[in-house]
C-alpha positions as CSV (number, residue, x, y, z in Angstrom):
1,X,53.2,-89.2,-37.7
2,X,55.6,-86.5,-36.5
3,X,56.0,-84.6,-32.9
4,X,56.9,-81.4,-32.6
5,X,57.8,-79.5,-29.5
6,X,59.6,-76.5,-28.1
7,X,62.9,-78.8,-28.4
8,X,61.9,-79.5,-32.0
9,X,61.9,-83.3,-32.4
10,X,60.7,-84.8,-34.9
11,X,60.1,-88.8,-35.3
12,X,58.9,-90.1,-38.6
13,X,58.3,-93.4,-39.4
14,X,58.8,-95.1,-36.1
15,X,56.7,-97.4,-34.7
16,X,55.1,-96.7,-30.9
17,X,57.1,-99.0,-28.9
18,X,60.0,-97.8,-30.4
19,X,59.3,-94.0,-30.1
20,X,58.6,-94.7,-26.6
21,X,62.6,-96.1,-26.2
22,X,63.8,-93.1,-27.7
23,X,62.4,-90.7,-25.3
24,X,63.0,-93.3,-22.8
25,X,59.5,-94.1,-21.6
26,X,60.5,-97.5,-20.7
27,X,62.1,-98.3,-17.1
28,X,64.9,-101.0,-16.8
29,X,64.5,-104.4,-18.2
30,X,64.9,-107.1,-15.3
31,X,66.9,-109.9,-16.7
32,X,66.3,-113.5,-14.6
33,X,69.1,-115.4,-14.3
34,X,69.0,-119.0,-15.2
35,X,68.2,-121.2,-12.2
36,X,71.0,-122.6,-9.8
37,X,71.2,-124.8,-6.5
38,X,71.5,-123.3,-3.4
39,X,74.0,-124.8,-0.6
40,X,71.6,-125.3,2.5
41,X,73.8,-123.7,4.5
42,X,74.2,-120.2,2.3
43,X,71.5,-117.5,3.8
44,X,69.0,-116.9,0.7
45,X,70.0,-113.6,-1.5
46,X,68.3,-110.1,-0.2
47,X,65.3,-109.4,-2.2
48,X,66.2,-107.7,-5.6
49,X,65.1,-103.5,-5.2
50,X,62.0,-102.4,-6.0
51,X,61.7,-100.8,-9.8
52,X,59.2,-98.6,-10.3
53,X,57.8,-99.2,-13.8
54,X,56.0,-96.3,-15.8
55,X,52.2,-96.5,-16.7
56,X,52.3,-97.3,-20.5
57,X,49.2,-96.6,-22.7
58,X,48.4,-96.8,-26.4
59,X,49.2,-93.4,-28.4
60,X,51.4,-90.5,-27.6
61,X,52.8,-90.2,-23.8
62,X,50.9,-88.3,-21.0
63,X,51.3,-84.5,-21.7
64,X,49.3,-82.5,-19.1
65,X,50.9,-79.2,-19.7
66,X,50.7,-78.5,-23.0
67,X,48.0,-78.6,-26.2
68,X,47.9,-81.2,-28.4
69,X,47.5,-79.9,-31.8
70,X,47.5,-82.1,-35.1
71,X,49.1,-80.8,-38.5
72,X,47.1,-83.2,-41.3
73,X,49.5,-82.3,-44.5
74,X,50.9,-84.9,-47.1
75,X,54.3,-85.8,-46.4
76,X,53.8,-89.1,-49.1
77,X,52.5,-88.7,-52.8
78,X,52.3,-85.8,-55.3
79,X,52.0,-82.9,-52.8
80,X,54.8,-84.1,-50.2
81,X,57.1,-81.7,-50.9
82,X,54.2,-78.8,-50.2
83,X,53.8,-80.8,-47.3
84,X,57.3,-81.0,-45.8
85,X,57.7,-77.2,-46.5
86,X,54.6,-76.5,-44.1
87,X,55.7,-79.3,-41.9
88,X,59.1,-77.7,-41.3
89,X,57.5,-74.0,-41.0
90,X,55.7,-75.1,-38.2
91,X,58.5,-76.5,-36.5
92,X,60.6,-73.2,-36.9
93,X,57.4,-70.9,-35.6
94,X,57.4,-73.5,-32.4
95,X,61.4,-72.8,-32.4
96,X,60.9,-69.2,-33.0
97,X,58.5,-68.5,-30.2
98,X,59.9,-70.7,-27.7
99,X,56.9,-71.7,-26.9
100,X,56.2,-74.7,-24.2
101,X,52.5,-74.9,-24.3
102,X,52.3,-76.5,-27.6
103,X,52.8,-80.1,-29.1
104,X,52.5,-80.3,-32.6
105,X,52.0,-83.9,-34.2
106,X,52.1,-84.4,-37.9
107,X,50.1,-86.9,-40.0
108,X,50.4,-87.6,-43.1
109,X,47.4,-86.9,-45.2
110,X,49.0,-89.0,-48.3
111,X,47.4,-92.1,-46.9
112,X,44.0,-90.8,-46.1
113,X,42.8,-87.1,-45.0
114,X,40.1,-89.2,-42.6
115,X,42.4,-91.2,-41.5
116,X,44.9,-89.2,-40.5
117,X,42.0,-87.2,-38.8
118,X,40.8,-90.2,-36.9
119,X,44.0,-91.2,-35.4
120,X,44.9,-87.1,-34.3
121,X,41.0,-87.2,-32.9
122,X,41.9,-90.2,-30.8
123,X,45.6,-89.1,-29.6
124,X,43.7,-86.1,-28.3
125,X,44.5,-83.3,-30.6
126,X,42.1,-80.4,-29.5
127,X,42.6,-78.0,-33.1
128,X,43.3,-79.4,-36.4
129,X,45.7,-76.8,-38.7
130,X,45.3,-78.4,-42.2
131,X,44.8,-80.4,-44.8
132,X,45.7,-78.7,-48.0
133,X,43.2,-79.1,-50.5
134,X,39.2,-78.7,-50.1
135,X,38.2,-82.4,-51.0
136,X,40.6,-83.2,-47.9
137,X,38.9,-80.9,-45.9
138,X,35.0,-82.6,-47.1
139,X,36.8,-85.3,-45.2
140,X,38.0,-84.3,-41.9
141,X,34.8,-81.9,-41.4
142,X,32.9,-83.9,-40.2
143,X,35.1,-85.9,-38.0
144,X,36.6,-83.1,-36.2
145,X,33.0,-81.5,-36.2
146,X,31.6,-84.4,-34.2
147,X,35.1,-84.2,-32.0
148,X,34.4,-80.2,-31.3
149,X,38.0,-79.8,-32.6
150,X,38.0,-76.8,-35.1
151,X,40.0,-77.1,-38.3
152,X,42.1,-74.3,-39.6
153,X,43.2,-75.4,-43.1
154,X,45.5,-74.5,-45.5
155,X,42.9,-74.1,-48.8
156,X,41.2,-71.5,-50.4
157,X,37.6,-73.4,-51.4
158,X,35.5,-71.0,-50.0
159,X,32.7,-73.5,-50.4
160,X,33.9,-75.7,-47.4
161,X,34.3,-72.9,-44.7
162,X,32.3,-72.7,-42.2
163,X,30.7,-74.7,-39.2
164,X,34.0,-74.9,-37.4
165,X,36.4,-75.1,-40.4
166,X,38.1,-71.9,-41.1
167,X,40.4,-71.2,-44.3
168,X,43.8,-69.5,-44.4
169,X,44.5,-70.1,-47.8
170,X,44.9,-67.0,-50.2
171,X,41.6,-66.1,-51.9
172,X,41.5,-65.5,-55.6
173,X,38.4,-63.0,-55.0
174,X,40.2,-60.7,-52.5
175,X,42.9,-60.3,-54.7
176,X,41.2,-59.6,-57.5
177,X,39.0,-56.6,-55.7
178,X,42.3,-55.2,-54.0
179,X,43.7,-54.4,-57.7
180,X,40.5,-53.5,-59.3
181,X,40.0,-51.5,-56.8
182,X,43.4,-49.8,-56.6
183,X,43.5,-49.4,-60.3
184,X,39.9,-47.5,-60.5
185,X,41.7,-45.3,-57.5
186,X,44.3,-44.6,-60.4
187,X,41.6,-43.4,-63.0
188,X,41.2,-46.2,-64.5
189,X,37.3,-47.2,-65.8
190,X,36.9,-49.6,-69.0
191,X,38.0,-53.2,-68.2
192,X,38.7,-56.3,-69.7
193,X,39.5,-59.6,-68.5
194,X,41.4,-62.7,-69.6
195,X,40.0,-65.7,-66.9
196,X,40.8,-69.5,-67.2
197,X,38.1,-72.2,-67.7
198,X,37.4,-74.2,-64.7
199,X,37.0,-73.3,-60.3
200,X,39.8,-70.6,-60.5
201,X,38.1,-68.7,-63.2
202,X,34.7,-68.7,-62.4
203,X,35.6,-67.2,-59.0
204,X,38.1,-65.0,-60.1
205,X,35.4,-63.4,-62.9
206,X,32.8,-63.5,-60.8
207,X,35.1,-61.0,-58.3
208,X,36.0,-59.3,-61.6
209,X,32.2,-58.2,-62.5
210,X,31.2,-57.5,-58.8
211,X,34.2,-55.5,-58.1
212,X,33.8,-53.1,-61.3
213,X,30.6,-52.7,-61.0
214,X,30.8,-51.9,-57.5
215,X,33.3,-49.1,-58.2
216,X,31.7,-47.5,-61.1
217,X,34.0,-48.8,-63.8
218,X,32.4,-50.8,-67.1
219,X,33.4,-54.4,-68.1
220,X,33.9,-53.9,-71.7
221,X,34.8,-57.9,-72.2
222,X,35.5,-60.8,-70.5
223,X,37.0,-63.7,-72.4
224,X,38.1,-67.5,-71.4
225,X,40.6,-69.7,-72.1
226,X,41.9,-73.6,-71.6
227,X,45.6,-72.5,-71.2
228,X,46.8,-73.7,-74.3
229,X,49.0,-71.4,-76.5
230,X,45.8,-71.1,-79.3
231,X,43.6,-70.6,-77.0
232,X,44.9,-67.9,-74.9
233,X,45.7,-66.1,-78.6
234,X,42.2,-67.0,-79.9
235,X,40.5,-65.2,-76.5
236,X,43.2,-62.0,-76.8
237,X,42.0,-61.5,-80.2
238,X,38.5,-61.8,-79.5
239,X,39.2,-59.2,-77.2
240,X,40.2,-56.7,-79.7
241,X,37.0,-57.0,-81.1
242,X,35.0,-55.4,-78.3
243,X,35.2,-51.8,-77.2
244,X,39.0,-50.4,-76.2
245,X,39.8,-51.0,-72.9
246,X,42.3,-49.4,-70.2
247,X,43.0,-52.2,-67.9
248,X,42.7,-55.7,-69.0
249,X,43.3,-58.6,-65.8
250,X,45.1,-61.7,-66.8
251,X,43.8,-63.8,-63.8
252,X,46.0,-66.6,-63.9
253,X,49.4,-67.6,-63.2
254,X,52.5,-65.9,-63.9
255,X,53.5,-68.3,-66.9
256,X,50.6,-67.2,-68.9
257,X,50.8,-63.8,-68.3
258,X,54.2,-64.0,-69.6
259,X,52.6,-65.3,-72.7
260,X,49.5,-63.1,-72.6
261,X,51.4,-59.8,-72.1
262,X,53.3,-59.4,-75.7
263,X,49.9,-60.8,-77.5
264,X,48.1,-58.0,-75.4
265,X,50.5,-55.2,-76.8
266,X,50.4,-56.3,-80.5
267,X,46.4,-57.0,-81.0
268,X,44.6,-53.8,-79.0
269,X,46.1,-53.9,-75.8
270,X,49.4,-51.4,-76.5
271,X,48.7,-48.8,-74.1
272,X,46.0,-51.2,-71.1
273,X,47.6,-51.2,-67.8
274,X,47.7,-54.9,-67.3
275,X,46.7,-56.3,-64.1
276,X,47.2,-59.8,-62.0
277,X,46.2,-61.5,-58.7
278,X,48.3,-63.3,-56.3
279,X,49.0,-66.0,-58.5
280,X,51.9,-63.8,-59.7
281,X,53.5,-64.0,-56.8
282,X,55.7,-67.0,-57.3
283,X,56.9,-66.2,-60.6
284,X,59.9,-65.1,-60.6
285,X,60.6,-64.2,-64.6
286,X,57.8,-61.4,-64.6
287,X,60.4,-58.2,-65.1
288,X,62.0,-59.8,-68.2
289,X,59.3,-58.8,-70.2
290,X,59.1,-55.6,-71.7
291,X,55.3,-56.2,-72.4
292,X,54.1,-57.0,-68.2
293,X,56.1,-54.3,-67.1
294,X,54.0,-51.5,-65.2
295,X,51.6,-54.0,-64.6
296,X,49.9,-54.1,-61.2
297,X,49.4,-57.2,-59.2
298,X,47.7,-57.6,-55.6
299,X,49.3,-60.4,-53.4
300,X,50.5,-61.1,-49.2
301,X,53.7,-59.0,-48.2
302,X,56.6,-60.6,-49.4
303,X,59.1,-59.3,-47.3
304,X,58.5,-61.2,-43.8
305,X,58.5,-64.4,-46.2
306,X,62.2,-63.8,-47.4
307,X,63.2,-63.9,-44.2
308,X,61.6,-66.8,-43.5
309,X,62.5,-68.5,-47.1
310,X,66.2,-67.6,-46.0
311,X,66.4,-69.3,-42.3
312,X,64.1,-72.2,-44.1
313,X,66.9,-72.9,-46.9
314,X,70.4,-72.2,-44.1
315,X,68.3,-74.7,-41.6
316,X,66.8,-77.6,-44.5
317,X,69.0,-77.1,-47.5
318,X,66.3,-76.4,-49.9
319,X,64.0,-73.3,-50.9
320,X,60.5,-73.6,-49.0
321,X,57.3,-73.7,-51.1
322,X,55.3,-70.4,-50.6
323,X,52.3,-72.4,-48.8
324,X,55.4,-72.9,-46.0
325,X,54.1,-68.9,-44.6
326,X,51.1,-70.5,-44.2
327,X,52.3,-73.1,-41.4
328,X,54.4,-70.7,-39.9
329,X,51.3,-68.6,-39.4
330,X,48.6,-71.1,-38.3
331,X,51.3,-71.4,-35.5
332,X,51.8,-68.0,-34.5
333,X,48.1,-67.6,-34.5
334,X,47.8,-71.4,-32.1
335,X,50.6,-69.6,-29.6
336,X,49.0,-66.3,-29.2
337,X,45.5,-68.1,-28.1
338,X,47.2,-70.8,-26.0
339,X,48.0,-67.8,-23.5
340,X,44.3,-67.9,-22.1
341,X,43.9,-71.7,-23.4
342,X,43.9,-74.2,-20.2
343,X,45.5,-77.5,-21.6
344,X,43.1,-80.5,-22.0
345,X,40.3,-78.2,-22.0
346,X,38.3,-77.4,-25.8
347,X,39.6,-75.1,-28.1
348,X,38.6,-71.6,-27.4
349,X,36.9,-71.3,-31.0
350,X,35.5,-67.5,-30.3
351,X,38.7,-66.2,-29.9
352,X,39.2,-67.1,-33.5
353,X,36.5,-64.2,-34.0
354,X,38.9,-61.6,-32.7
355,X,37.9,-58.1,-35.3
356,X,41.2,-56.7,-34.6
357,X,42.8,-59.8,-36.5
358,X,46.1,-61.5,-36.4
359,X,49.9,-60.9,-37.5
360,X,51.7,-63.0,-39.6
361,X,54.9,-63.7,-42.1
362,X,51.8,-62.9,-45.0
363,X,51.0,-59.5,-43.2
364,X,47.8,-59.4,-41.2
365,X,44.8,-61.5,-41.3
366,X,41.0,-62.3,-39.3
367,X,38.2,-64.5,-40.0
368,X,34.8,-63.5,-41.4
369,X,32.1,-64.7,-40.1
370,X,31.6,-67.2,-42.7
371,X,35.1,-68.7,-41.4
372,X,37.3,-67.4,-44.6
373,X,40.5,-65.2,-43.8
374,X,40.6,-61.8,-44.5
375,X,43.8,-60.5,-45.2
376,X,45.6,-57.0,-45.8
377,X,46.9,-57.2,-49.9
378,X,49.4,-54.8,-51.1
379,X,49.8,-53.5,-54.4
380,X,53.2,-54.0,-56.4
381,X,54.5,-53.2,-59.7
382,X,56.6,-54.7,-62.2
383,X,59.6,-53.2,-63.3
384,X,63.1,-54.1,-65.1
385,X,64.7,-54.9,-61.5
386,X,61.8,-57.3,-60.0
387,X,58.9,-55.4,-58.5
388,X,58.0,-52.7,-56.2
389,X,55.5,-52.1,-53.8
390,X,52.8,-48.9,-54.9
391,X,50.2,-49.2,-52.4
392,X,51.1,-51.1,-49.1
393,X,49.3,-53.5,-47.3
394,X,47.1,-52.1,-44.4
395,X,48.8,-52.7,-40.8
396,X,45.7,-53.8,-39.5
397,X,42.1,-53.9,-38.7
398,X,40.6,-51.1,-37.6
399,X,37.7,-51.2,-34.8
């Protein structure tokens, strides 16, 4: 468990007593001396001064001013270092918005999402930002639900929103409809699409055939794969048995896109306009090949998150996972409610509702109804230098 406030300290590992020393939550020690005989004649000692002694309870110390919020993330196991990057991104949003009405506690979700939910339920944590993954969240739901502490997490399962869990995770099916869409803007009707077995896909083909549909284009062919090397050349080829196509969407992540692309040009595919979804965001080796470039990919702003990635790596000494924009928001969006949020009163849950949305390092966002963040995509395009942005993400939400 970790603390986090305004003078961004952090304890890790420590146990209660001791924590308690370090902030100095313990008065002065009285030390007896040994016992000694008295001359009858000596007047007795004056009485030794009064020492008021602090009230000590179980937990974290009395905080009356500001709310108590608990960050459930790994920071043991395979997904600590995801973890530790949100972990730290929290800490510089609390740093960055000098705010004093927060106190942000970390637990460790390595050891037990429920557990680490109990314990932040009992230290009196009034929001829950996190966990990570959606089988973590199936845990804490119904904790925090019977707590009245709403959980803002970190995954994309659209299955567990709702019913005081809301999701800030990036959603495969908005980015798939931003880049359908845009590329039916741009002409293009007959489409094809390259999705991998398993939750990703399904959701990502299911956005696919809505999406086209609902713009007037025709699927022509949709084809599946198991990420190997045979089997992503088995399903391109397949491909080129079905009608010609002009935009073909490689819906997985950069690396197999990379490998797609030059299969694409040589069996049908020389002239589709390829697209991708924000999966391609954290590749970084996209523009060396010839065969991805003009290809159009939907995805968060990037520039707000280089400047955070840049203060992240001068303050930690390492580059932050992407996820870390994630933390840093769930903060931003904690501070701008705690203006009209009395400490040690209940989360004020409607305000989450707000139509005109909220801004963040990932551009700006607001819940459905369902609980699932909606967020404003841009557009970018690979070329030989990187990638470029051809339709920009909306500012905002309008009324």
């Amino acid at each position: 468990m970790a603390e986090r406030s305004l003078a961004g300290q952090v304890r890790f590992g420590m146990a209660t007593g001791r924590l308690w020393q370090r902030l100095g939550l313990f008065g002065v020690l009285l030390l007896a001396a040994c016992g000694r005989v008295v001359p009858p004649a000596a007047p007795p000692p004056p009485p030794p001064p009064t020492v008021q002694q602090p009230d000590v309870t179980q937990g974290l110390p009395t905080d009356t001013a500001r709310h108590r919020v608990a960050l459930l993330v790994p920071m043991t196991g395979a997904n600590a270092g995801v973890g530790r990057s949100i972990s730290n991104a929290t800490t510089m949003a609390l740093l960055d918005t000098k705010t004093e009405r927060l106190r942000v506690t970390t637990y460790d979700t390595g050891k037990g999402a429920a557990i680490a939910a109990r314990q932040a339920i009992a230290e009196g944590a009034r929001l829950i930002l996190g966990p990570l993954t959606a089988d973590e969240v199936r845990a804490v739901a119904p904790l925090a639900r019977a707590a009245s502490v709403p959980v803002i997490s970190y995954s994309n399962d659209e299955s567990v929103a709702g019913n005081g869990v809301y999701l800030l995770g990036y959603s495969p099916e908005q980015s798939v409809e931003r880049v359908v869409g845009f590329a039916r803007q741009r002409g293009l009707s007959n489409f094809a699409a390259l999705v991998p077995k398993g939750v990703y896909g399904e959701r990502a083909g299911k956005a696919f055939l809505a999406k086209v549909n609902g713009v007037g284009g025709t699927v022509v062919a949709m084809e599946t794969f198991d990420r190997s090397a045979g089997s992503v050349q088995a399903a391109i080829k397949r491909l080129q048995t079905r009608s010609s196509y002009d935009a073909l969407l490689i819906a997985d992540v950069g690396r197999i896109a990379l490998q797609a692309g030059p299969l694409v040009r040589a069996n049908g595919g020389a002239s589709a306009r390829i697209l991708g979804t924000e999966l391609w965001n954290t590749e970084t080796g996209l523009s060396a090949s010839t065969a991805l470039r003009g290809a159009w990919y939907a995805s968060v702003s990037d520039g707000l998150y280089r400047t955070l990635a840049t203060k992240y790596r001068a303050s930690y000494g390492a580059a932050p996972y992407r996820l870390a924009s994630l933390g840093y928001d769930s903060v931003l969006l904690a501070v701008r409610i705690a203006a009209d949020w009395r400490p040690g009163t209940a989360f004020p849950v409607a305000r989450l509702g707000d139509p005109e949305g909220f801004a963040g390092i990932d551009g700006a966002f607001r819940f459905d109804r369902a609980g699932i963040a909606e967020r404003s995509l841009e557009v970018q395009e690979i070329n030989a230098a990187g990638a470029s942005v051809v339709d920009a993400a909306p500012r905002g939400f309008g009324k």
